[in-house]
N, C-alpha and C positions, 0 to 999 in steps of 0.2 A: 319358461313357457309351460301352459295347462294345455294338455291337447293329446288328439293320437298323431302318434307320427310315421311316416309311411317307411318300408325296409329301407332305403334311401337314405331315411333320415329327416327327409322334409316337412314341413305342415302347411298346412293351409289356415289363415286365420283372417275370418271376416265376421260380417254385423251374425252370420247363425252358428256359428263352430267355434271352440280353441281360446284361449287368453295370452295374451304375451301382458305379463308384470315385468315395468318397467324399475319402481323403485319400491320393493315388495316391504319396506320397513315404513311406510307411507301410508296411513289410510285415508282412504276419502271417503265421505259420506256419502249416500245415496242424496241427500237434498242438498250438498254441493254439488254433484254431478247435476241433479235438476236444474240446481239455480244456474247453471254454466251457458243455456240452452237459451236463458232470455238475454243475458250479459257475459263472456267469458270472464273479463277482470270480476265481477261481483264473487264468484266462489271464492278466488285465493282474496281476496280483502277481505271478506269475512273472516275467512281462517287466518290470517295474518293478525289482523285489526283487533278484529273478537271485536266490535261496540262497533254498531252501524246504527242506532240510536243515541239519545243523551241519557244519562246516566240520571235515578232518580232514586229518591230515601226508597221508598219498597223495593228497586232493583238489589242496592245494593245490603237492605237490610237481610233479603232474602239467599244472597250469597254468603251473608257472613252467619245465618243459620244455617242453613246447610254446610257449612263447613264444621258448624257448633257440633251439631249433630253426627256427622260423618267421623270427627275426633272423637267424642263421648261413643261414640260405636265400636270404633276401631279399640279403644281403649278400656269399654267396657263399663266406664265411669261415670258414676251419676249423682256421685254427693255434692251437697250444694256448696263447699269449699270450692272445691276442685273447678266445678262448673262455671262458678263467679271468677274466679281465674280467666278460665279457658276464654269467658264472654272478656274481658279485660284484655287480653291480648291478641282476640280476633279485631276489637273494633280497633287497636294503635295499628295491627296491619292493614285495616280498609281503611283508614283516616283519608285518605287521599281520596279515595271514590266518595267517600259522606262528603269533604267538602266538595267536590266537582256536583255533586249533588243541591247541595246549598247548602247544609250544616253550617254552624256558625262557631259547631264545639261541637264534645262525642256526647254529653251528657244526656239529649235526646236518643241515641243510638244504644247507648248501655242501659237507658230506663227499656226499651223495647225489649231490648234483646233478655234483660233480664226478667219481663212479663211473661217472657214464656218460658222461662225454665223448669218453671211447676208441673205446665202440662206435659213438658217431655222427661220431668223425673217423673211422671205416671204410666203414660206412657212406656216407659221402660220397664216399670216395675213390674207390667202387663204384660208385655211380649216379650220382654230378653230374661234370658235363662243364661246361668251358667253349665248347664247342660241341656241338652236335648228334652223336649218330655212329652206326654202322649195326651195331656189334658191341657187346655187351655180356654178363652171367653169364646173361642168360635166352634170348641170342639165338646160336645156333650159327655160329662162325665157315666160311666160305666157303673152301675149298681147293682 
């Protein structure tokens, strides 16, 4: 419980004071709680289900870059070895979402994904640093 508590011990907990966390390892979003208000079952189906729509080539091309992306970050790596990999092994674990999608093979899914790899090895070359630094394209160098 969040709250003051009276010498007693007790609290008082309504709609203007105090919080009782019921399962404090649990988060819920502010827009499940929203969505809870027009339908209760719709919040925990979303969060269970995750896909309350059909699955479509840009949904799920756009998940298997950001994940491209979020690995080459975490890892820091951006040669085009490595990268053509990393796209080779993202699209065999989405293969199930490309076909649900309509794919008919990944070879549509590997040309895309590897259309962009160019602009996010520039991308990178722009903004990730191995260290820290005090210049950069948005910041005016000092003279």
């Amino acid at each position: 419980m969040v709250g003051s508590f009276s010498r007693a011990g007790q609290i008082t907990i309504d709609d203007r004071e105090n919080l009782l966390i019921v399962h404090p390892d649990h988060l819920v979003s502010a827009t499940a709680v929203a969505d809870s208000f027009d339908c209760l079952r719709k919040a925990v189906l979303q969060d269970r289900v995750k896909a309350t729509s059909p699955t479509s080539k840009p949904t799920v091309y756009g998940t298997m870059l950001h994940e491209i992306f979020q690995t080459a970050m975490q890892n820091n790596r951006w040669d085009t070895v490595w990268l053509e990999d990393l796209v080779q092994s993202t699209v065999l674990k989405h293969v199930e979402g490309l076909f649900e999608a309509g794919a008919v093979d990944t070879n549509e899914a590997l040309e895309h994904l590897r259309s962009m790899m160019p602009e996010m090895r520039d991308w990178a070359a722009t903004f990730v640093k191995a260290e820290p630094g005090v210049s950069g394209p948005c910041i005016p160098s000092r003279r």
